[in-house]
N, C-alpha and C positions, 0 to 999 in steps of 0.2 A: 504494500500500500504506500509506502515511503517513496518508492521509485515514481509510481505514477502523481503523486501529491508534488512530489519537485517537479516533474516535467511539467504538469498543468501550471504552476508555479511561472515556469521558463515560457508557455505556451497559451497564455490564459485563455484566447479565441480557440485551442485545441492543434491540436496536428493534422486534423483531416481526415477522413476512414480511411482505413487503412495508412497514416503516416506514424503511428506510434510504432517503436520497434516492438520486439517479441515478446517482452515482456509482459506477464500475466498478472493482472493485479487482483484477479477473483473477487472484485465486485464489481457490477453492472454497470452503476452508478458513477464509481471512480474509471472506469473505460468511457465510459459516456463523455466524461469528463477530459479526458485528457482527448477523447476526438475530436469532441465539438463545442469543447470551452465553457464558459460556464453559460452562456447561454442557450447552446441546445439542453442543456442540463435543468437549467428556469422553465422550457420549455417545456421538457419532458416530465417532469415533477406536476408544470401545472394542466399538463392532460392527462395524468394519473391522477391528481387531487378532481380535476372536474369528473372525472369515468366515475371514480368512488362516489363521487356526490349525488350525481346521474343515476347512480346504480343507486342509491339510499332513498332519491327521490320514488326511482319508479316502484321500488319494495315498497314503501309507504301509501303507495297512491294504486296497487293492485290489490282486488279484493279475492281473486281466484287461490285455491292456496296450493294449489302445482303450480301452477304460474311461480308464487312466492317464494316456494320451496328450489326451483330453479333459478328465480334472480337472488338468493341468497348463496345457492352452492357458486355464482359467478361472482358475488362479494367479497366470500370467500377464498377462491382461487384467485383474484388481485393481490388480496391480502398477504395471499400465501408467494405470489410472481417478488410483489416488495418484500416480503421477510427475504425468500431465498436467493433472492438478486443481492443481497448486500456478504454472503458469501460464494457467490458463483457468476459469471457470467452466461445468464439464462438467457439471452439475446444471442448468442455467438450457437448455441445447438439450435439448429433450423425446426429441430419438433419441439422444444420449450417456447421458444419464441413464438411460433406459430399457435398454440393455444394459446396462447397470450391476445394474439391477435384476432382471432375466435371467439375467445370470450368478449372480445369487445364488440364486434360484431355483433355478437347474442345480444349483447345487450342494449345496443341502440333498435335490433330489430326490435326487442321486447317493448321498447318505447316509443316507436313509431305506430306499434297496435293500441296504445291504450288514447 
């Protein structure tokens, strides 16, 4: 984590994808960060923080409880994308990533039904 905290440090805008060298910093977050500076980092934080909000409003405002029981398990699995993203880089394996991506999907569809 050291490694990539001085290079962001040396690189605040990032290095670019793919301009960090090989080095693994096994968090998502901190690779985020030394790609794309601290502002795709602001960026990325603030359409996790709106998905989560998105996803809390539609739980609230669904009365079916499958429905509910399903926008809860995609709650859940963000939850669980930012827990495990701050020890692994869940973006760089193309089938973590992609339910990632999935769940988001699910869950704007879930809100464009109601």
């Amino acid at each position: 984590w050291q490694t990539a905290i001085q290079y962001f440090v040396q690189h605040p805008f990032g290095a670019g994808l793919g301009g960090y060298p090989t080095i693994n910093p096994h968090n998502a977050l901190l690779l985020l960060l030394v790609h794309t500076g601290f502002i795709g980092v602001f960026f990325f934080l603030v359409l996790l923080i709106k998905m989560l909000i998105y996803c809390w409003r539609i739980y609230l405002a669904t009365q079916d409880l499958a429905a509910r029981n399903i926008i809860l398990a995609i709650l859940c699995g963000f939850l669980w994308f930012f827990i495990h993203s701050q020890a692994d880089n869940i973006f760089i394996d193309d089938n973590i990533g992609m339910l990632f991506w999935l769940e988001t999907g699910l869950i704007f569809s879930f809100g464009k039904s109601l």
